[in-house]
FIMI-75293 format. One record per residue (C-alpha): residue in one letter; x, y, z. Coordinates in steps of 0.1 Angstrom, whole numbers, padded with zeros to 4 digits, always signed. Layout:
! residues N
AXYZ...
! end
This chain:
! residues 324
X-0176+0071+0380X-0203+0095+0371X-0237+0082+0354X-0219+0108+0319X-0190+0091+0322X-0204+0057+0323X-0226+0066+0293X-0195+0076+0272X-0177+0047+0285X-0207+0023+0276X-0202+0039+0240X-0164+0033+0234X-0172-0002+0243X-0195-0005+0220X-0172+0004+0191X-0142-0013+0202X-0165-0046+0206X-0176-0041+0169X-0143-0036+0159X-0133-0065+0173X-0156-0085+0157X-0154-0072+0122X-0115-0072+0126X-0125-0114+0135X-0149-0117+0109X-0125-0096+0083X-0139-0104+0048X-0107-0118+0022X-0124-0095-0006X-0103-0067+0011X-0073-0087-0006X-0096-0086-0040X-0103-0053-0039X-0065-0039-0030X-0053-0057-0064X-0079-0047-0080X-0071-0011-0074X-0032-0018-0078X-0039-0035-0109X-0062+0001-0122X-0051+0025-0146X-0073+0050-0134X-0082+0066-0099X-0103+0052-0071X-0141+0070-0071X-0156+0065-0034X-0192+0079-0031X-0217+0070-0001X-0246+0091+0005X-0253+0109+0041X-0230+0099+0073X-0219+0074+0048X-0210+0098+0024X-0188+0116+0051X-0168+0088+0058X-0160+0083+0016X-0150+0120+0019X-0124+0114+0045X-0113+0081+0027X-0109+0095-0003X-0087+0129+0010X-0063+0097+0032X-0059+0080-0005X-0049+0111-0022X-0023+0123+0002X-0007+0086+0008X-0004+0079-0031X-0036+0068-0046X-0055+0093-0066X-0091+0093-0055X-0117+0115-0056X-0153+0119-0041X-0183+0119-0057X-0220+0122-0043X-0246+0102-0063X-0271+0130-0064X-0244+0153-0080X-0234+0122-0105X-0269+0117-0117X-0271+0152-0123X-0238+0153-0145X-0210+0146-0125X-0207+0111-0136X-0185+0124-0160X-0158+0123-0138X-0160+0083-0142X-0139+0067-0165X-0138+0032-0180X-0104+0022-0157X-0111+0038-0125X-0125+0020-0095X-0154+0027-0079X-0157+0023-0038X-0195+0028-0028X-0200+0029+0012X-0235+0020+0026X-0244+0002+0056X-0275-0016+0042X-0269-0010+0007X-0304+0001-0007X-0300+0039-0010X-0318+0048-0038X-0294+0076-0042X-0268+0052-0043X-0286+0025-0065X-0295+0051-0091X-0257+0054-0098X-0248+0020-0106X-0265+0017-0138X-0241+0045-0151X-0211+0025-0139X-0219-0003-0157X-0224+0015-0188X-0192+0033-0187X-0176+0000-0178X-0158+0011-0142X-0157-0013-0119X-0172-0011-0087X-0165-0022-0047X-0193-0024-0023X-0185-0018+0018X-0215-0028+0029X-0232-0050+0060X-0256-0062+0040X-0248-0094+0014X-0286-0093+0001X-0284-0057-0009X-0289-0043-0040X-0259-0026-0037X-0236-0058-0030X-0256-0081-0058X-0246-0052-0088X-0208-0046-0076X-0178-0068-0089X-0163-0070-0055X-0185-0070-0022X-0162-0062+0015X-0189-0073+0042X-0183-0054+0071X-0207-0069+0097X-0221-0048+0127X-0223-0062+0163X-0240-0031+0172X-0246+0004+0173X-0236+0028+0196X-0269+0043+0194X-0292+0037+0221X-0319+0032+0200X-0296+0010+0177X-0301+0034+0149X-0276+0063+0143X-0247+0055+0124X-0221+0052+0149X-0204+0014+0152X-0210+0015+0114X-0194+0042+0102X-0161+0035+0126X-0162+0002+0110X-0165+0022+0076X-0138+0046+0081X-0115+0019+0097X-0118-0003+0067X-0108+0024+0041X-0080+0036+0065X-0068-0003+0066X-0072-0006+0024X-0053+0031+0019X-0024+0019+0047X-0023-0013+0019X-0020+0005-0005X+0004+0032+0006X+0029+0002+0018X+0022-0018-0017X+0031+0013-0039X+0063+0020-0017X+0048+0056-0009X+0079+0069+0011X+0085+0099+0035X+0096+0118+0008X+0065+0113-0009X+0045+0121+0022X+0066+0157+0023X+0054+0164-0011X+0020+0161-0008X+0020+0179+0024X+0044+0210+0018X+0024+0231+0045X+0020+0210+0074X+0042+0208+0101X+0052+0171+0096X+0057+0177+0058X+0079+0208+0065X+0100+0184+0089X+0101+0163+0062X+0108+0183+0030X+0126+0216+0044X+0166+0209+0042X+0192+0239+0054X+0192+0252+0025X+0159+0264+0024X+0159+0283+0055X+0201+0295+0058X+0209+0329+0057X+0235+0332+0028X+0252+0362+0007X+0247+0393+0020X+0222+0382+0051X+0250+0361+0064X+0274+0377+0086X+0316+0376+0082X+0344+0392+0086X+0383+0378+0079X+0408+0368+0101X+0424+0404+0107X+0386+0418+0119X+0394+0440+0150X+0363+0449+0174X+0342+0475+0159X+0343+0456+0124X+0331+0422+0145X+0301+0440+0165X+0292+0460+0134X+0288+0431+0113X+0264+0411+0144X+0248+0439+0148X+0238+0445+0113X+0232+0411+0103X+0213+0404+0138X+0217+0367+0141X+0235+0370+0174X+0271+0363+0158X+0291+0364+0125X+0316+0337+0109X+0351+0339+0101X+0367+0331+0068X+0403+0331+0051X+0411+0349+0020X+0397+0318-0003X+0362+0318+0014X+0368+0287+0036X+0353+0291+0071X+0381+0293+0104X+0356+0300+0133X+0326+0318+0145X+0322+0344+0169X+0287+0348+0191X+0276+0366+0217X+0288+0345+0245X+0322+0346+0232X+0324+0384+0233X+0308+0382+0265X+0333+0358+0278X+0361+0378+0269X+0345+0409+0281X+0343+0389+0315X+0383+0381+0315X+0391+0419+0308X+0405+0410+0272X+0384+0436+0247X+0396+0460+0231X+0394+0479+0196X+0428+0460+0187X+0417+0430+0193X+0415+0407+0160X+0385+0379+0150X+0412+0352+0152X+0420+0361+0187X+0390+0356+0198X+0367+0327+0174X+0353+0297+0181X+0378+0279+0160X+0361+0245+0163X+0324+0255+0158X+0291+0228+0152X+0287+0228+0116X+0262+0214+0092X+0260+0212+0054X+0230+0225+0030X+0215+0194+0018X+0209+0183+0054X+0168+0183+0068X+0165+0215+0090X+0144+0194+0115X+0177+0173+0121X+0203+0203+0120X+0173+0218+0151X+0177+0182+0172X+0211+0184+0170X+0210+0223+0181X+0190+0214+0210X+0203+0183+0224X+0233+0195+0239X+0246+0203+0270X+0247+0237+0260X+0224+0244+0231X+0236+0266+0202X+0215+0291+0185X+0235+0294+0153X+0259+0277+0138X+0279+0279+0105X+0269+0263+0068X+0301+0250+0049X+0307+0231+0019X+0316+0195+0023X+0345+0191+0002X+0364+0226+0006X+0347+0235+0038X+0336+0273+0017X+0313+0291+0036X+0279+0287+0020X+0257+0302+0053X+0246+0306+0088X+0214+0291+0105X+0198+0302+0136X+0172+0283+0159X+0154+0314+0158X+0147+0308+0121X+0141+0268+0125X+0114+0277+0150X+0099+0304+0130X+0097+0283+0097X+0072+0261+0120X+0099+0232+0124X+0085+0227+0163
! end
């Protein structure tokens, strides 16, 4: 191994040794702190000040999206007016490693006047920091990663692992389900897996091909053609869907010598095609697509009860609406 290598190695196992002995030291005020913030009325506060401060912004954005409303706030900006944003029922979670930031400490006198209550993370018991809060998480440092011992490094793992460990408590405590996960993430690929259902991305009305049962030729390849989703469904008088027609079935009959202009849709359908129903997740209706033999590419949307037409979906469009 090369003497970089080593290096980076030597500072992974530095982390993982601190983690493993703040995950054997773990404090039981995490346990104090969860029900305190379960127990809140308002919204969880975190503020830390430099690399610190980073860490209570990442927190803070992995309790909002998992369903805990938190915020950040910096102290400077607080003592300068944003303490407003504190309210009598929120919870405040203040991150510093040796708890003496004056930054930090010039906050606290607010808090206590406004009556929030306040959570120290901190490696240091004697600190100003962890004397003033209601609840004190010690989170205890083997060592830095730092060569010198001094950056931020084991610290601030140890920091952001902690809050991770009290938001993943928190998420499971408050029953924060996939569903809720889709909503607070609409734009994301996971959210769209999660939240997108057929009906959101079928073609229906007039974007969705079909002809009837007495179709001959030109009406079938006019209607793919126009339509462009590489095939066109097949319904009876009342609307309910009989079979589909792609591509490779025009191509297969091509191959046996059997077009012609006479020809009718019946004749020629897929009268057994794949279908799915609206209210199914478009990231399931694209498994199933794909894991087959023979992959499809479109296949027909039908009402449950009745089996109406309500729509055709392509993989094209699963792919494009960001599914994979």
């Amino acid at each position: 191994m090369g003497e970089i290598l080593e290096k980076i190695q030597k500072a992974i196992d530095i982390e993982i040794e601190s983690l493993n002995y703040f995950r054997q030291k773990l404090d039981p005020n995490f346990e104090n702190a969860v029900k305190l913030i379960l127990e809140s009325k308002g919204k969880v506060i975190l503020t830390g000040v430099g690399k610190s401060g980073d860490i209570a912004k990442k927190i803070s954005s992995t309790m909002t999206s998992t369903g805990t409303e938190a915020i950040f706030l910096h102290p400077t900006d607080a003592t300068h007016g944003d303490a407003g944003l504190i309210k009598k029922d929120d919870v405040i979670l203040a991150i510093g490693k040796s708890g003496e930031s004056d930054e930090l400490l010039a906050l606290i006198p607010t808090i206590k006047r406004i009556g929030a209550r306040l959570v120290a993370l901190t490696a240091n018991p004697d600190s100003k920091l962890a004397k003033s809060s209601d609840i004190v998480i010690i989170t205890p440092i083997l060592k830095e990663a730092c060569p010198l011992d001094l950056a931020p490094t084991s610290s601030t793992t140890i920091a952001l692992v902690a809050g991770d460990a009290i938001a993943m408590a928190l998420m499971e405590l408050k029953n924060f389900k996939e569903d809720n996960f889709a909503l607070f993430h609409p734009a994301g690929r996971l959210g769209k897996r999660l939240s997108l259902n057929i009906e959101d991305v079928m073609r229906n009305g007039e974007n969705c091909p079909i002809v009837d049962l007495e179709t001959n030729l030109s009406g079938i390849l006019n209607e793919i053609t126009t339509k462009a989703v590489g095939a066109t469904c097949v319904t009876d008088s009342s609307g309910r869907l009989q079979g589909i027609i792609t591509d490779y079935d025009l191509r297969k009959q091509l191959s046996l010598g059997n077009l012609s202009n006479e020809i009718k849709a019946f004749q020629i359908m897929n009268k057994d095609p794949i279908r799915f129903s609206k209210d199914q997740k478009a990231y399931d209706v694209l498994l199933q697509m794909e894991d087959r033999k023979r992959p499809i590419s479109v296949a027909p949307i039908v009402e449950k009860v009745e089996g109406k037409l309500e729509g055709i979906i392509s993989l094209h469009d699963l792919i494009q609406k960001g599914l994979k």
